[in-house]
C-alpha positions in Angstrom: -14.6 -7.8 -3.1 -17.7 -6.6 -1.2 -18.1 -2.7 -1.3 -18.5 -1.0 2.1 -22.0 -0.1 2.2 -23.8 3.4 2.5 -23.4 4.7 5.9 -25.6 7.0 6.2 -28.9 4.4 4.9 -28.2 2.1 7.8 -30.0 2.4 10.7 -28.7 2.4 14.1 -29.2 -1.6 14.7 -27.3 -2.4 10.9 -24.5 -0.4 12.3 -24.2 -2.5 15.0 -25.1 -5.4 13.0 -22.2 -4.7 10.7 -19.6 -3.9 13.3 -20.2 -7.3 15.0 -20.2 -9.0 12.1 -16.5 -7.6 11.1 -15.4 -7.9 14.6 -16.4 -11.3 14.1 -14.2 -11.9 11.0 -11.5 -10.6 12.4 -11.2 -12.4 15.3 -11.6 -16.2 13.0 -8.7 -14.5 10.6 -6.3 -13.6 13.5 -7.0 -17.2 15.1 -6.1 -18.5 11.7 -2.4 -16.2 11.2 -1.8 -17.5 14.7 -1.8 -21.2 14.0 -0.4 -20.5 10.4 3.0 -18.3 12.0 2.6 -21.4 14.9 3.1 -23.9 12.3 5.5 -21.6 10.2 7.8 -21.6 13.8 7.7 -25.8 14.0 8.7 -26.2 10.2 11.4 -23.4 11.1 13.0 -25.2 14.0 12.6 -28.4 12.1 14.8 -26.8 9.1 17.4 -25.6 11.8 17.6 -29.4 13.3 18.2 -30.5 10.0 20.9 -28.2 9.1 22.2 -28.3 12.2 22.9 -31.7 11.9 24.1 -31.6 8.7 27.1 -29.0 9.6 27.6 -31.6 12.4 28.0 -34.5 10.0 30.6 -32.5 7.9 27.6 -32.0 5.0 27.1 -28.7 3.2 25.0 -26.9 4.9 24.8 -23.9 2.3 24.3 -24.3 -1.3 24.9 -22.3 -4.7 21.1 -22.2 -4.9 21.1 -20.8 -1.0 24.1 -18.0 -2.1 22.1 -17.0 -5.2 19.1 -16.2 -3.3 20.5 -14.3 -0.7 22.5 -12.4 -3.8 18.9 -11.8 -5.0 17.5 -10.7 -1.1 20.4 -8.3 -0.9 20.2 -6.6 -4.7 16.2 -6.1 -4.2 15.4 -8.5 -6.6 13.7 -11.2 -4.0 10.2 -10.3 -4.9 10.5 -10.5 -8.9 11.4 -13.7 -10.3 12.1 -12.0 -14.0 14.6 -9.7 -12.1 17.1 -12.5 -13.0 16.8 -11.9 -16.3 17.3 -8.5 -17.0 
């Protein structure tokens, strides 16, 4: 991880140097999470198709591992894979 540099021994032009060059990155990083949550949203609606059609076919549309991980969502163990354990 780069360290932020010394304010104070940059000179006026760094400064602005620096500040264009984060303004920069953040613009190519929020371009990025907006085509990553776009393609996020298709596989989404492509899961919800799928199930959808499944409940309309009489399939299961929920299974044990489904029920087990919403158990986990609910009890605050979603984010800790060992919680299971315990």
């Amino acid at each position: 991880m780069d360290t932020f540099p010394d304010l104070g021994s940059l000179s006026d032009q760094e400064l602005k140097d620096l500040i264009q060059q984060l303004t920069d990155e953040e613009v190519e990083v929020s371009y990025r999470r907006r085509i990553l949550h776009g393609k996020i949203d298709i596989l989404r609606a492509e899961l919800v198709n799928r199930l959808r059609k499944k409940h309309e076919t009489g399939e299961d549309v929920i299974s044990g591992a489904d029920v087990e991980r919403l158990t986990d969502i609910l009890s605050g163990r979603a984010g800790d894979p060992d919680a299971r354990d315990e």
